[in-house]
C-alpha positions as CSV (number, residue, x, y, z in Angstrom):
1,X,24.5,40.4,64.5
2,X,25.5,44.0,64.9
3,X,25.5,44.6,61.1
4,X,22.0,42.8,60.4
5,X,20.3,45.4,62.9
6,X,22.4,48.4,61.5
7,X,20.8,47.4,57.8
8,X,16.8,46.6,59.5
9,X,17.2,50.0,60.9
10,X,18.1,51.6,57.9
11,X,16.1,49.2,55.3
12,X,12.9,51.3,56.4
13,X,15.1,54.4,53.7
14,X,14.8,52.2,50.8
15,X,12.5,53.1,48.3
16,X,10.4,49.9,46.8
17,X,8.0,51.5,44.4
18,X,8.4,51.2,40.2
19,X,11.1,54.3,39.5
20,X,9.2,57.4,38.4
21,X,5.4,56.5,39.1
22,X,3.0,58.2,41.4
23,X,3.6,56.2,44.2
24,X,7.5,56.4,44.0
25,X,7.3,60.1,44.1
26,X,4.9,59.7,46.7
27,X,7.5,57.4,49.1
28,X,10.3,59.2,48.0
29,X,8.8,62.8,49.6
30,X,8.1,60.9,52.5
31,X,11.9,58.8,53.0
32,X,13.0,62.2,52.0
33,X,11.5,64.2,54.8
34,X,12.5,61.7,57.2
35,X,15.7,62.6,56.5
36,X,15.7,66.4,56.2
37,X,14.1,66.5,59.3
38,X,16.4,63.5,61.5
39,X,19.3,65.3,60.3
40,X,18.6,68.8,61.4
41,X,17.5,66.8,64.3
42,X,20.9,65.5,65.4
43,X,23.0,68.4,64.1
44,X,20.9,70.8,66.5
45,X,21.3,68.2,69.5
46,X,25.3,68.2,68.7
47,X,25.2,71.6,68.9
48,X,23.6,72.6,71.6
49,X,24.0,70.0,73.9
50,X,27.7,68.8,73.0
51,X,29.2,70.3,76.5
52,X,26.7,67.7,78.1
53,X,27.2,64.7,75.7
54,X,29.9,62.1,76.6
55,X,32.0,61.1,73.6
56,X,30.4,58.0,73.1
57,X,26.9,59.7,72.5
58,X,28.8,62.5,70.5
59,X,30.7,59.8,68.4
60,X,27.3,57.7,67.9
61,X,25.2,61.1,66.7
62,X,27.8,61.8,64.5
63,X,27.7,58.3,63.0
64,X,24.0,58.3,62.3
65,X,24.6,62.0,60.8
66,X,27.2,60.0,58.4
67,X,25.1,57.5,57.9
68,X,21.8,59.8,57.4
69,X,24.2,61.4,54.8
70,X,24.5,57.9,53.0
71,X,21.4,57.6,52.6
72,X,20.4,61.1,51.2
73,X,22.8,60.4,48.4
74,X,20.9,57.5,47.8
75,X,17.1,59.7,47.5
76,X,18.8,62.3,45.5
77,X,20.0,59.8,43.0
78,X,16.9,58.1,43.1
79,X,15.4,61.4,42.2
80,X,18.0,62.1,39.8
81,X,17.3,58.8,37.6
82,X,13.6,59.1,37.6
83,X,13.8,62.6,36.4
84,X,15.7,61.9,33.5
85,X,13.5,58.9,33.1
86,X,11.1,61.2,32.5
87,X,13.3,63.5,30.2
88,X,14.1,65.9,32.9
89,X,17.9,67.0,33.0
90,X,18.9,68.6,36.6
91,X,22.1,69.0,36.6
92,X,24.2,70.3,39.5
93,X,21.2,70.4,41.8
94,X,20.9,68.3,44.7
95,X,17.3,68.7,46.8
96,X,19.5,67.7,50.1
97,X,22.3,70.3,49.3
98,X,19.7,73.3,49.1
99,X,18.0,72.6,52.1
100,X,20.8,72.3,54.3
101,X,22.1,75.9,52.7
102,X,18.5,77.4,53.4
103,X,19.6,76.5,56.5
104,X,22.7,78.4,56.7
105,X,24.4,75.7,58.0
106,X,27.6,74.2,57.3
107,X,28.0,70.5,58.0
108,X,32.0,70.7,58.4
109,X,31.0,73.1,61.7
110,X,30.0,70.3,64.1
């Protein structure tokens, strides 16, 4: 039961339009900002309120951050695919990566 609610929580991440079309780039933007912003989201509140956590709602943020983490691999290899569907060779570039070092934040800090 536990695992079936775990996967309709996360199923809302997974990107159903044809790989590469308008609309794919369209959902993945938005999956993709969901994420950006939900994981800045829990590293800030692990950070500034981990003194008043307990260390079952620390252990819990940090499993969504994993799990978050999970599923930005997944976008950025969506990405990846459709680019060089499209002839488009990134290499060594990952979207997720280069926002979270705008940042200036490291994610082994927490």
């Amino acid at each position: 039961m536990l695992l079936t609610q775990e996967i309709t929580n996360l199923e809302r991440f997974i990107v159903k339009s044809p790989l590469g079309s308008d609309q794919f780039w369209s959902e993945w933007q938005s999956k993709s900002g969901e994420i950006v912003i939900t994981k800045a989201a829990i590293k800030r509140a692990l950070r500034l309120y981990r003194n008043e956590l307990s260390d079952e709602e620390i252990l819990k943020l940090s499993s969504l951050l994993e799990a978050y983490k999970e599923i930005s691999n997944y976008l950025e290899l969506l990405r990846q695919t459709a680019l060089k569907i499209k002839g488009v060779e990134a290499p060594n570039w990952d979207i997720f990566d280069g926002l979270e070092s705008e940042n200036g934040e490291e994610e082994d800090n927490l």
